[in-house]
Structure formats: C-alpha cells, structure tokens
N, C-alpha and C positions, 0 to 999 in steps of 0.2 A: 585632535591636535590641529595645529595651524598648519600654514601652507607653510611644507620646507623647499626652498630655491630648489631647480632639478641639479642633479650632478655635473651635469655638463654645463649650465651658466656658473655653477660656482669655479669647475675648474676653471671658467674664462678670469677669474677673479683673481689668480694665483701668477701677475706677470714674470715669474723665472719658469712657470710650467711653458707657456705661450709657445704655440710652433715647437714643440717637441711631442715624442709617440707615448700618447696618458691611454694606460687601462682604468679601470676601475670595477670593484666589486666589493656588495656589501657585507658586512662583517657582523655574523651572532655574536649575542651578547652585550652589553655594555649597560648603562642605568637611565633609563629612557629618552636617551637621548639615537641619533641617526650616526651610525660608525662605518667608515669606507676603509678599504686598501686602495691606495692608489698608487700606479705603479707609473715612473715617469724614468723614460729612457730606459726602461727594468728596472729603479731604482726605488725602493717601495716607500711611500710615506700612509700615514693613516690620517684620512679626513673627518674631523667631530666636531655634527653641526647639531649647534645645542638649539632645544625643543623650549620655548620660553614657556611654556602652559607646566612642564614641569616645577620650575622655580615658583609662577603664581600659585600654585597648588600646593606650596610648601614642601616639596620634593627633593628639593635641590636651594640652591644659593643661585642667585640673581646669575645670569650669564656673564656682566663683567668682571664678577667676582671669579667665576669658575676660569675665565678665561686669566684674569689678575694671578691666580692662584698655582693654577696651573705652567706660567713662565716661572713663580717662583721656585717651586719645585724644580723644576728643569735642571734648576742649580744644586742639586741633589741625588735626588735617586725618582726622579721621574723624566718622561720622553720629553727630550728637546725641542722646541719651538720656532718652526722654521714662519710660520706667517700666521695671523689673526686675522677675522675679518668681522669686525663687533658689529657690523651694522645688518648681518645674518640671522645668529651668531653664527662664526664657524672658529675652529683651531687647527691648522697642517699643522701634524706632530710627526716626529720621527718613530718611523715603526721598529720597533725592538725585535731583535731577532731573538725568540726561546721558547718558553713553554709556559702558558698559562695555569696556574696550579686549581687544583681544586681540593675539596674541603677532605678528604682522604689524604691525600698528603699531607696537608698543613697540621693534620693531626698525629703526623709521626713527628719521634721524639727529636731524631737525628734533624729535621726541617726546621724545628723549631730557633736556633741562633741563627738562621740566616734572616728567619720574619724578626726577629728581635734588632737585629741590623741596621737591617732595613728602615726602623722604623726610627733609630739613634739618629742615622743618618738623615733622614725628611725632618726630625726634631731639632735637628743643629742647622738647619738651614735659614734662610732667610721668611721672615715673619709671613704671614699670610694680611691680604687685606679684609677680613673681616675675622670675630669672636666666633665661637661656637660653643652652645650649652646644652649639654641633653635634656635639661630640666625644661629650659625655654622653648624647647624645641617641640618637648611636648606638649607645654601649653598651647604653642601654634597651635599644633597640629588638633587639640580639642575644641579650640577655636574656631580652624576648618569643619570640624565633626559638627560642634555644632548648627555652626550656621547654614552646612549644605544638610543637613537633617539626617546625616549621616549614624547606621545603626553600628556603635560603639561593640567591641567584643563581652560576650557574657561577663556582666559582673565588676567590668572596668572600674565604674564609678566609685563600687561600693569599696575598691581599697586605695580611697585616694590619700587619706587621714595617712595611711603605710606607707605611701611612696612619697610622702609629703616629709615622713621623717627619714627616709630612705635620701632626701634630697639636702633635708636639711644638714644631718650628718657628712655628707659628700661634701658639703660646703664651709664647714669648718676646716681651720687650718690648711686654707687651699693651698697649695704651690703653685707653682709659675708656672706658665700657660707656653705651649709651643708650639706652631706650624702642624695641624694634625689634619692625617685622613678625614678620619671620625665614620668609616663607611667601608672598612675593610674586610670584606667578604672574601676568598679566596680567590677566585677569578681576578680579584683588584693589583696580584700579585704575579710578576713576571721573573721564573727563572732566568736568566741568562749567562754567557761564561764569564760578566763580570760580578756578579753577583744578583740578586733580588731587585726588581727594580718597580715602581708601583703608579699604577695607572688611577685614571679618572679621578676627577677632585671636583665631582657633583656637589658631595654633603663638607667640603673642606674648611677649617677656620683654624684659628689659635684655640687652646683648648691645654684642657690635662692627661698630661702623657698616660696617668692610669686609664685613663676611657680608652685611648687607640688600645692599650692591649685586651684592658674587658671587653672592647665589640670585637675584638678579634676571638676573644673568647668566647664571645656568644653565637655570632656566625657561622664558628666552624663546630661549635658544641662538645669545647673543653670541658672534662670534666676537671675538679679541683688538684690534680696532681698536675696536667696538662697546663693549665694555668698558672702552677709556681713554678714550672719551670721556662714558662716564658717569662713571665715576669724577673727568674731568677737571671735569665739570658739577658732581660733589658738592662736591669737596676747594677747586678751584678751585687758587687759588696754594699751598696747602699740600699738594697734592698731590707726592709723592715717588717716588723708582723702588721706595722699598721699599714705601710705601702702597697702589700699583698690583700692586706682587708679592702682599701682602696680598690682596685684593681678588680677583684671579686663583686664587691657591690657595682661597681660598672658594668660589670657583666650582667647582674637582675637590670641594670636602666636601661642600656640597653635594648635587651629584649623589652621591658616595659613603653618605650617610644616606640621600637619599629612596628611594633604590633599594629601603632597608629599611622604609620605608612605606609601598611598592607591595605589599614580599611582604608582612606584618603586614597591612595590608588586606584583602589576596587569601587570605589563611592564616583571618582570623579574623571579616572582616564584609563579603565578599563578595558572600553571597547576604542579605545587610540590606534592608530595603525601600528604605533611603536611600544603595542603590549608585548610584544616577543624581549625586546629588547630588556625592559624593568623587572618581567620575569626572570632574570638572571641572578636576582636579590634570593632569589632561594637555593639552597644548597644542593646540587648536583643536578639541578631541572635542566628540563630539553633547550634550554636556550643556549647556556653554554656548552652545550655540546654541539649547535648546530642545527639541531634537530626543530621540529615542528612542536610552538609551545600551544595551540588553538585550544582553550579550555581551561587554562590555568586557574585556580582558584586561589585566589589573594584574599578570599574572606578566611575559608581556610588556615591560609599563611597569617593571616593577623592573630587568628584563635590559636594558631601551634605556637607563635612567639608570648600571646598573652598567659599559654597555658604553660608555658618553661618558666613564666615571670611567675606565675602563682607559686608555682611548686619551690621556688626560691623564697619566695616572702614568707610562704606558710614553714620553712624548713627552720626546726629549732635550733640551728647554726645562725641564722642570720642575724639575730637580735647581739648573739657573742661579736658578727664581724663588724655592725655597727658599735658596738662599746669598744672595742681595739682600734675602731677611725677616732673617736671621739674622747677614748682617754675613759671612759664610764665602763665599764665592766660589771655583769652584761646589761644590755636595754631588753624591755621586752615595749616594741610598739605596741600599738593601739592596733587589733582586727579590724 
C-alpha cells in the first residue's frame, strides 16, 4: 500500500480539532481502507482515510467518488460529515453510537424490516455521483485477472456463456436505478436507538434496488425463504414473482463478481499492511471481531463465493427464475 499521512499530521489537518484534548485509536474492520476513533474533548468522531491502491485495483470507487458519496448519504441513513480532506484522502465522520451487526443476526427473521428500511431509506435519497453495474464490474475485475496474470477460480471461464445469459436476462426490462450500497455485508449495518443506519460507501453508485437486496442476500447466505421475505419487507405490495426473480438472480451475480474480488485482492494487496481490514468481507472472520486476521485466505474466499455461484447456476430452479425476469418460461441456458 502507499504511504498513509501518520494520525497525528492528519489530525493537524482538522482546524475545529486544533488546541483541544484528541485521543485516538485504531478501529477493526472496515473494507481496505485505514479507520480511527477519534476522540476530541471526549467527543468521539471516526477518522477514514481512504487507501487509493484500493480503488486502482478495482476494489472500490475512485476516492472522490467514495468521499462524493459518502456526504450524500449523510442525507440519509448514513454517518454525518463533519470535514473531508481529498487531497489525503481522508473523511471526519460522525461516530454512531450502537452495535455493528453481524451475519447471525441479519439472518433472523424479526431483523429483517429493519435492513429492508434501511435501505428504502439510502434509495430515496439524494443520487449518488457515479453508476454502478455488477456485470461491468466483473468485466473489470477479469480485466485486472487478466493482465496481472492472475489465477482465476477453478472453472470460471468455462461458464461464462451462463453468466452472460444470467446478465443478459437482469438486463431486460431494467427499472430505475437508485443511490445504492452495492456492498452490504453485515458489518456495513449499524443498529442504533434510531434505527439501522449504514456505513462505508467503498463499492457505492446508482444501481438497481433488486442487487442491494440480492448482495445482502448473498453475504449473509439467505436461503430462498430469507430472501422473500426481505424483499417482501422492501417492495411490500409491489412486490412481484418477477421482482423476487430479480432479486434472487442477484444474489447468483453477486456472489459470481465477489469471487473476483477475493482473487484481485489475494493476487494484488494481499500482503498490504491493511489486509486485516478488507478481511472483514467475510462473514464472521477475526477482523470484525477485533481479533488477529494474519493468514487469512482470500483464495479460499474467491473459491467459496465462486462455489455458491456454481451450485446456483447448476440449480434446476434457475433457468424457471430467469424465464419469470424475462416473460419466457422456463429457459434452459447454455452449460
């Protein structure tokens, strides 16, 4: 990784901190980026200074974007924005007073309308300054594979013909694109006594609101009951067999892209000082807990996302849920 400013020049950078009593300590967790508590007058804020070799590596969204993104949220259901410093990058956010959930909760039932909310609520807000497409995303990211010579998960290649009609499908009869996460792991989620309120807006753009719930659905590893009834939480009465179909195939993309974020990670910033931190993309690892992540295996992590994607593409359901997106009942892709 590149050099980050130490914490003490950047808090020189913060003139309402200036001549008053700053702790500071570093915070587990977050998505390769560098996350502080910073505590001024006892008053706590959270310091995130974004790692640029992230974003070049196709990780994340440019830093102005994450920082752009991130005030508009603010207007929402994410931490308020007391100072930027783009020429870092850095963001002073307001630190949330609650409880960071993790992928055991998000999977009970009773949890489920509040993540559904939550995410109404970041959808009705103010636009984000860039798009976001899981299909594009992947192509990056094969892009990256390729050119660093990077060793693809068993088998990738060979169903690209399937994910190509898995794409195509998602892309008919699109609807309207909203202010989305696009990167909602359970950690990205903050109880508090006002409600849910949702952090980090690394992978953030306008997008379709069926993907924020399918990667919510994949992250936390909804099974298909757990998924209607988030979705039935979002959509409510608008909800449809084919909004549900939607929804569900986002959950095979998905996992079919992150898989390529694990190898891209494990290929190119691996051994980074801030591998504890991006470890946190897996569900209940030592990062978000605190704990010591030394050893984490992202190759691994690409093969267990690539290997949820198979078991979904190969599943004689899937061909039914693309002919209920596309009006055809049923398709059988192409092996």
């Amino acid at each position: 990784m590149s050099a980050v400013p130490s914490v003490a020049d950047l808090l020189e950078r913060v003139p309402s901190w200036m001549g008053r009593a700053v702790e500071w300590q570093r915070l587990a967790g977050g998505l390769s980026h560098h996350v502080y508590r910073i505590d001024v007058d006892r008053v706590p804020y959270v310091l995130r200074v974004l790692e640029r070799r992230v974003s070049e590596a196709g990780l994340g969204v440019a830093p102005a974007l994450e920082i752009a993104n991130t005030e508009a949220a603010a207007a929402s259901v994410g931490a308020q924005v007391y100072a930027t410093l783009p020429d870092v990058p850095a963001i002073v956010l307001e630190f949330l007073p609650g409880r960071t959930l993790r992928a055991a909760e998000v999977r009970r039932p009773e949890v489920i309308p509040a993540l559904a909310l939550a995410c109404r609520k970041l959808h009705a807000g103010p636009r984000f300054a860039n798009d976001f497409d899981i299909f594009e995303k992947r192509r990056e990211l094969l892009e990256i594979c390729r050119r660093n010579e990077l060793p693809l998960p068993a088998g990738y290649l060979d169903r690209a013909s399937t994910v190509d009609v898995l794409r195509d499908a998602l892309r008919q009869r699109p609807g309207r694109t909203v202010p989305c996460h696009n990167d909602l792991l359970a950690e990205n989620f903050i109880a508090t006594s006002s409600g849910v309120r949702i952090i980090d807006y690394q992978l953030s753009g306008n997008n379709d609101p069926a993907f924020e719930l399918g990667d919510i659905a994949a992250e936390a590893d909804y099974d298909p009951d757990l998924t209607g009834r988030l979705a039935e939480a979002y959509f409510g009465a608008e909800l449809s067999p084919a909004l549900l179909a939607r929804v569900r195939l986002f959950h095979i993309a998905s996992n079919v892209t992150w898989a390529l974020w694990f190898t891209v990670h494990h290929g190119l910033l691996a051994a980074s000082p801030a591998d504890d931190d991006a470890a946190s993309r897996a569900d209940g690892n030592a990062a978000a807990r605190g704990e010591e992540t030394v050893g984490f295996d992202y190759a691994a992590e690409a093969a267990d996302k690539w290997g949820q994607a198979l078991r979904a593409l190969d599943d004689p359901g899937f061909g039914r849920l693309l002919g209920t997106v596309t009006g055809r009942n049923p398709i059988t892709p192409n092996p």
